[in-house]
C-alpha positions in Angstrom: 2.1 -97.5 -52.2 2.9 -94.4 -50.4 1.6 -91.3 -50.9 5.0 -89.9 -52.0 6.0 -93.1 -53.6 2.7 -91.7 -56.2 3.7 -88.3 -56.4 7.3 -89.2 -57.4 5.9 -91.8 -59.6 3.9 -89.6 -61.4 6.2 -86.7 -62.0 8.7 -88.8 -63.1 6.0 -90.1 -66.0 5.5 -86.3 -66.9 9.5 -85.8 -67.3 9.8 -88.7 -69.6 7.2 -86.8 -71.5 8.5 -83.3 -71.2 6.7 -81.4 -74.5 3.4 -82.5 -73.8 3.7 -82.2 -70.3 4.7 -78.4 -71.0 1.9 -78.1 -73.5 -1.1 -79.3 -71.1 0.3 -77.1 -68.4 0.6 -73.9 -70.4 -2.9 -74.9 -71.6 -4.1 -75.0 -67.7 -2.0 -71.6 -66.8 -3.3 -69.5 -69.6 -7.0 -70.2 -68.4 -5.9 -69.7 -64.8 -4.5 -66.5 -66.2 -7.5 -65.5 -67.8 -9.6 -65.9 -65.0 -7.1 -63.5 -63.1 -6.7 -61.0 -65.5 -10.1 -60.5 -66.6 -12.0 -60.3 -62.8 -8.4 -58.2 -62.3 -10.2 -55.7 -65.0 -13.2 -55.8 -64.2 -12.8 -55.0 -60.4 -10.7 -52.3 -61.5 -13.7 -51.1 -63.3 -15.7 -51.3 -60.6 -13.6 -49.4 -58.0 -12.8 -46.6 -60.4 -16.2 -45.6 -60.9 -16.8 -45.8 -57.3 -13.9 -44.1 -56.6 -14.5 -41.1 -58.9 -18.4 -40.8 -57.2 -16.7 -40.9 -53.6 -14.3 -38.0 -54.6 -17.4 -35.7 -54.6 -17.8 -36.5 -50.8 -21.1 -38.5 -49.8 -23.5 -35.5 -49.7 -24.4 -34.8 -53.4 -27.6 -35.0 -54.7 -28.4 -34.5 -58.6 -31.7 -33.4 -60.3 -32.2 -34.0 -63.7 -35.3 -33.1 -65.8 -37.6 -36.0 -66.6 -39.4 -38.5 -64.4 -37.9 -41.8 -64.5 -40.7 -44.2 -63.6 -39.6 -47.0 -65.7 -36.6 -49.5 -64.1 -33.9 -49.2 -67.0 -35.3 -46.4 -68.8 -32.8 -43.0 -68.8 -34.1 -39.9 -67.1 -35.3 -37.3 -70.3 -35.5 -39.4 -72.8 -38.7 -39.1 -75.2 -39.0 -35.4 -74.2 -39.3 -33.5 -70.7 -42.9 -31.5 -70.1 -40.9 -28.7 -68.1 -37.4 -28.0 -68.1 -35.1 -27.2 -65.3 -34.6 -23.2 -64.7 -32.6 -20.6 -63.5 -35.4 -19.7 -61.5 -36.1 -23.5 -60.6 -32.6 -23.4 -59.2 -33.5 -19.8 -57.1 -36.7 -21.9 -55.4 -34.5 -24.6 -54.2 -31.9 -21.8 -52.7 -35.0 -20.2 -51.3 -36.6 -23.3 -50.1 -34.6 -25.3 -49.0 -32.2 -24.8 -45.8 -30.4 -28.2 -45.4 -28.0 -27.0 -48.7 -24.6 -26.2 -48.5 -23.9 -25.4 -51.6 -26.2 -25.6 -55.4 -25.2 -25.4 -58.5 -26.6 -25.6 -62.0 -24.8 -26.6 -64.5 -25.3 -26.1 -68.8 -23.3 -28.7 -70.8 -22.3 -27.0 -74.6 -19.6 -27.7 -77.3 -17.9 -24.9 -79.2 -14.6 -23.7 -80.2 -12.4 -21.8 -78.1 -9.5 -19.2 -80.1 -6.2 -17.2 -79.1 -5.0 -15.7 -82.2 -4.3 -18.8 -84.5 -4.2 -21.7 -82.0 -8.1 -23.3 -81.4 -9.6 -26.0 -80.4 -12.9 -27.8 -80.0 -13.8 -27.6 -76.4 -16.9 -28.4 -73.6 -17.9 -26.2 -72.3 -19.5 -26.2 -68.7 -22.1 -23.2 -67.7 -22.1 -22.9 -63.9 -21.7 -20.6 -61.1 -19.5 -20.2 -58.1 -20.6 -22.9 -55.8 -19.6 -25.7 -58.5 -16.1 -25.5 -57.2 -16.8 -27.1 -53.7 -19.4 -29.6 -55.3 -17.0 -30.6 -57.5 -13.8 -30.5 -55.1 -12.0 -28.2 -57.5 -8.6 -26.6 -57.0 -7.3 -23.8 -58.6 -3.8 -23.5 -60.5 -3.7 -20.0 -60.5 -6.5 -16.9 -60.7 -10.1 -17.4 -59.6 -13.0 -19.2 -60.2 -16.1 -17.9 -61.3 -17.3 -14.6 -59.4 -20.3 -15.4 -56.7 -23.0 -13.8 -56.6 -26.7 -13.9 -58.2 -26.8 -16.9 -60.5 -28.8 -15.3 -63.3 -25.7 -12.4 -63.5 -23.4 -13.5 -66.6 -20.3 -11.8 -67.7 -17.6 -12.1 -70.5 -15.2 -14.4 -68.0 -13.6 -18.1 -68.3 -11.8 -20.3 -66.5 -9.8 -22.7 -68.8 -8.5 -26.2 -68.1 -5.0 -27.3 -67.4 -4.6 -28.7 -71.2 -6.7 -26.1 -72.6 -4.9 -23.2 -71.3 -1.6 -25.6 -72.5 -2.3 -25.4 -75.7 -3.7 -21.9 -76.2 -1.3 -20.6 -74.3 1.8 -22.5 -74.3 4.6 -21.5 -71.6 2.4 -18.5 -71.2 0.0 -17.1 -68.4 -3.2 -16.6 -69.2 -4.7 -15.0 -66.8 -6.0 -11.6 -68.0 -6.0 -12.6 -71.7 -8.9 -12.4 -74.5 -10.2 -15.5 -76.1 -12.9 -16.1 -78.4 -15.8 -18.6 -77.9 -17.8 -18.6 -81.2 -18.7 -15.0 -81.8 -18.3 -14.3 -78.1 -14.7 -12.7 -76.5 -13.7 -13.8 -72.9 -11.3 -13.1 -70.4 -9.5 -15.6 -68.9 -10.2 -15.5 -64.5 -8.5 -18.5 -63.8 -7.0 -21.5 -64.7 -7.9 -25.0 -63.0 -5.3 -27.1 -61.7 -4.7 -31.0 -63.5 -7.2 -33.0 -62.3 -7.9 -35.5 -65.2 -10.9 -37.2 -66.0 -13.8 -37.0 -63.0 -17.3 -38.9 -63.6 -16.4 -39.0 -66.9 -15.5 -35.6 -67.9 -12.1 -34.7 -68.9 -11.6 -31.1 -66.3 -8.4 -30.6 -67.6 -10.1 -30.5 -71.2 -12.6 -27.6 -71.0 -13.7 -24.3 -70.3 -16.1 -22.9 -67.8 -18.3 -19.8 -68.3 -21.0 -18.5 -65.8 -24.5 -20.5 -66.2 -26.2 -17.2 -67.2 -23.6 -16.5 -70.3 -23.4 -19.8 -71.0 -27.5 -19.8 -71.7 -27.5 -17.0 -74.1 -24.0 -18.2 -76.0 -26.0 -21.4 -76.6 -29.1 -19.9 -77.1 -31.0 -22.1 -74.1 -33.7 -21.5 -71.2 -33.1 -24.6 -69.6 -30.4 -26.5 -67.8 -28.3 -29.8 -67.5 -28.6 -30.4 -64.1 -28.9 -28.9 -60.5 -26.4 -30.0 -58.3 -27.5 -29.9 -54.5 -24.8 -30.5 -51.3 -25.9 -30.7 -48.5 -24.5 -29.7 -45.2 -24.5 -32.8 -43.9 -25.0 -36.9 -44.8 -27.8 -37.4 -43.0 -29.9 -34.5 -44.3 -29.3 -36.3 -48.0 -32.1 -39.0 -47.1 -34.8 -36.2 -46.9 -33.1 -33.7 -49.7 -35.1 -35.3 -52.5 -38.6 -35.5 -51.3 -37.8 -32.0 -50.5 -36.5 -30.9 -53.7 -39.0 -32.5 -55.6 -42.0 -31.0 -53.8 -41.2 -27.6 -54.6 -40.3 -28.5 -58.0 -43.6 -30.3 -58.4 -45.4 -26.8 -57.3 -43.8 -24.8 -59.4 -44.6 -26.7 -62.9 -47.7 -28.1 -61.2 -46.8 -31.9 -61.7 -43.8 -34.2 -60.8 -41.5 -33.8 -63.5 -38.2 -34.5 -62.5 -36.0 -37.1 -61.2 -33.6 -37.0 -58.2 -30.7 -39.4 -57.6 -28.6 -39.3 -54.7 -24.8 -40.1 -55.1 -25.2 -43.2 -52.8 -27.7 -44.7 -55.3 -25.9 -44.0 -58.2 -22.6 -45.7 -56.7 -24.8 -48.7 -55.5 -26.4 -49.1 -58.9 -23.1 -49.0 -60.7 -21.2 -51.3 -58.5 -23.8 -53.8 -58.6 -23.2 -53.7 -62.4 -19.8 -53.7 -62.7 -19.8 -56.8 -60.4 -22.1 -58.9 -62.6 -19.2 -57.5 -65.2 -16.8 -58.7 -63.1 -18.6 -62.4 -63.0 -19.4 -62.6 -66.4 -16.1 -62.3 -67.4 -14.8 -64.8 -65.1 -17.3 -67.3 -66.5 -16.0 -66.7 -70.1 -12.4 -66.7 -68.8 -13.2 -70.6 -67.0 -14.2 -71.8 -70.2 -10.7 -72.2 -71.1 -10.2 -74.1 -68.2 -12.3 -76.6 -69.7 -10.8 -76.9 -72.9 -7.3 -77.1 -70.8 -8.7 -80.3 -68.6 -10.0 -81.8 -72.0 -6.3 -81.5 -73.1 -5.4 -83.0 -69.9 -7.0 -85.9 -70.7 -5.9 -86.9 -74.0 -2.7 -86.7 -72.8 -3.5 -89.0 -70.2 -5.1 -91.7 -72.9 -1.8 -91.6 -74.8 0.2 -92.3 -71.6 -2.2 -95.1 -70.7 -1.9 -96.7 -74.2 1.6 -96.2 -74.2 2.3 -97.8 -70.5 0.3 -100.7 -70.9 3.1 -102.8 -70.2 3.6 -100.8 -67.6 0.7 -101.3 -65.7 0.8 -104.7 -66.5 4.1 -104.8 -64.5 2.4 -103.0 -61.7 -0.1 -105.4 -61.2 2.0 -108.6 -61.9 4.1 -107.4 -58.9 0.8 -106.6 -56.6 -0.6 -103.0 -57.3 -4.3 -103.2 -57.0 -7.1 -101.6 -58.9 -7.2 -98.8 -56.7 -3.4 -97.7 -56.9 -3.2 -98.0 -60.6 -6.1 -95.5 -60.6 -4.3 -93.6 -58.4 -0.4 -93.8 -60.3 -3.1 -91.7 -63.5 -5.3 -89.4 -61.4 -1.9 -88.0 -59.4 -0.4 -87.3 -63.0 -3.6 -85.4 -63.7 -3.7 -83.2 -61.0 0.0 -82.6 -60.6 -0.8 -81.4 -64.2 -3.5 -79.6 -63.2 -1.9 -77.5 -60.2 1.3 -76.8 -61.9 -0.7 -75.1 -64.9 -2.5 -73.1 -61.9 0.2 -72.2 -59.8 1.8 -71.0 -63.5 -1.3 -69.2 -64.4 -1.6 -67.3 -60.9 2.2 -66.5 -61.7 1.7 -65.1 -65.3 -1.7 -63.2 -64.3 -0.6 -61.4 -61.2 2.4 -60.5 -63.3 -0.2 -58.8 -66.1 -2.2 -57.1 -63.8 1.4 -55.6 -61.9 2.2 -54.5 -65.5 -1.5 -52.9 -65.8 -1.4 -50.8 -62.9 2.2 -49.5 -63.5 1.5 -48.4 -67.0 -1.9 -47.1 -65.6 -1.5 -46.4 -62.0 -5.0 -44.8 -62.1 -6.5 -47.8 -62.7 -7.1 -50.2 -59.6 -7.2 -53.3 -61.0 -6.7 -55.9 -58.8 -8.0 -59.4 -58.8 -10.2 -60.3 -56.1 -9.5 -62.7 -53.5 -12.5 -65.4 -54.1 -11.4 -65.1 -58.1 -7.8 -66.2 -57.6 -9.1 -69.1 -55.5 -11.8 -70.4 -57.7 -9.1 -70.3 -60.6 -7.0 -72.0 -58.6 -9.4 -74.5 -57.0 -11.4 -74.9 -60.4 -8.0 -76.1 -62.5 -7.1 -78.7 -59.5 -10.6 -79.9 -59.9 -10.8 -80.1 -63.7 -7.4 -81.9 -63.7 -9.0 -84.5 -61.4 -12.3 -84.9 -63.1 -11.0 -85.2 -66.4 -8.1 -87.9 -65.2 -10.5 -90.0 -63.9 -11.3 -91.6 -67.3 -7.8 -92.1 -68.4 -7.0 -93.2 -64.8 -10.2 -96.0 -64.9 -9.0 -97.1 -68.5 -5.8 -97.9 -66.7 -6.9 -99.5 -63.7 -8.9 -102.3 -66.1 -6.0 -102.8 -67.8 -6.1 -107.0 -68.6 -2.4 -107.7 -66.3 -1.7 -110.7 -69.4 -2.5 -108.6 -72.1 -1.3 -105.5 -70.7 2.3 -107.7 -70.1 1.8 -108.4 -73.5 1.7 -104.6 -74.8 -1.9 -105.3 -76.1 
């Protein structure tokens, strides 16, 4: 027998049998379409975390108060011996030469006012230099004034959807608002950026670090945010920083991460993320094939006269094995084909309702759905396809 002569044997069978033909197919597609859907997500994941980290340019360098000596562990946690200072942040200006820009940076919540309209806010102490860290862009006004970083002042820069709602189809430049018992005016407003490594900018206010230390009522800081001038002075920023951090609290009390680290660390995560789910999603697969071969017992119990026929007119062993296992992964490779169909169309639906969200399945995912349904299909016809092929030619003649 042919080659075709099997294939067109085979899918006629599945037409005579069109409902559960249907049914163990849409069983293979959804897994196929699992598989693609859920690596789809959790590549997406992993690109738009790296993606937010490489909008800050590849020069950053963070220091966070706390030693974090511990793999796992989360720098501060279980209390810091010396907190990070405005004067901490002056030593590091003074000290170190490779910096473009440094910034410190207070993290608060409070509630920010314009006659009756408020709303709960964060609210982000910092100075000048934060806007080039950050790669902010103004909408209209200024940012916050340069100049020494322990000099405050009664000014704020609101958000995009913060001055939106205070202010609707108003400017607000040059207006009063209240922070807790504290009045402002409005510099600048920041132009929509969205969410950036986790923070909503378009959903809070900034104040200069200094005013943002006594409104809170705080001697230390969040961070210190180092850029440097240039990628290749970011390798010997740390050890740098934390020597003269280390002389001024006279031990090593604080932890420095470079944005390279953090991006690695992340995407190395994410991409376990990405595999675990795949592995979950294959499951299915498995229940699909195990469909796939039920079916294939009822066909061979019902075709036993069949296959008697077969072999009363000469088909061997080995063809009657193959007429089963061709069924199987015809089966098999139209539910994958379907379920590379129905997935790719998810993830196209994802990404237009989200276009910020890359989600895309990877290559080697799509392949090893594909490749893994063919192979199921074939593993679990064999049995049905063996039953068949020891088919008693008398008794299979016979119906029995």
């Amino acid at each position: 027998m042919r080659p075709a002569d099997l294939v067109h044997f085979a899918s006629t069978a599945l037409v005579r049998h069109r409902l559960r033909s249907l049914l163990s197919l849409l069983g293979v597609a959804i897994g196929v379409a699992a598989v693609v859907m859920l690596t789809a997500l959790g590549e997406g994941a992993r690109r738009y975390v790296t993606g937010q980290f490489a909008s800050l340019g590849s020069n950053l360098v963070i220091l966070i108060p706390g030693k974090n000596e511990t793999t796992g562990s989360f720098p501060g946690v279980g209390g810091v011996p010396n907190d990070l200072t405005l004067e901490d942040a002056r030593a590091l200006e003074r000290g170190m030469r490779q910096l473009s820009a440094l910034a410190p940076v207070l993290i608060g919540n409070e509630t920010v006012a314009h006659r009756e309209r408020r709303r709960q806010v964060v609210v982000l102490g910092s100075t000048h230099e934060l806007l080039r860290i950050r790669g902010l862009s103004m909408a209209s006004g200024r940012f916050l004034p340069p100049g020494d970083i322990a000099r405050g002042g009664q000014v704020i820069v609101l958000g995009a959807k913060v001055e939106d709602e205070l202010f609707p189809n108003q400017n607000a430049i040059g207006r009063v608002v209240r922070i807790g018992d504290w009045r402002m005016r409005v510099i600048g407003v920041l132009e929509a950026r969205g969410t950036q490594v986790g923070l909503n900018m378009d959903d809070l206010v900034l104040v200069p670090v200094a005013t943002g230390m006594r409104m809170f009522n705080r001697t230390s800081l969040f961070r210190i945010l180092l850029k440097t001038t240039t990628y290749s002075d970011v390798d010997g920023t740390c050890p740098r920083a934390v020597a003269i951090l280390t002389e001024r609290h006279d031990e090593e009390d604080v932890t420095c991460i470079t944005q390279e680290s953090i991006v690695s660390s992340l995407s190395s995560i994410l991409t376990v993320l990405t595999l675990a789910l795949g592995g979950v999603a294959a499951i299915s697969l498995s229940v699909a094939g195990i469909g796939i071969m039920n079916l294939m017992l009822v066909s061979v119990s019902e075709r036993t006269a069949e296959v008697g026929l077969l072999k009363a007119v000469g088909a061997g062993n080995p063809q009657i094995l193959a007429v089963f296992l061709v069924e199987a992964i015809l089966l098999a490779t139209g539910g994958g084909l379907l379920g590379l169909l129905f997935g790719w169309a998810a993830v196209r639906a994802l990404v237009m309702t989200f276009p910020a969200f890359p989600a895309s399945a990877p290559l080697w995912a799509t392949a090893a759905a594909f490749g893994l349904s063919v192979l199921i299909g074939a593993i679990f016809g064999v049995l049905p396809a063996r039953r068949a092929a020891r088919l008693d030619p008398v008794a299979a003649l016979a119906g029995r």
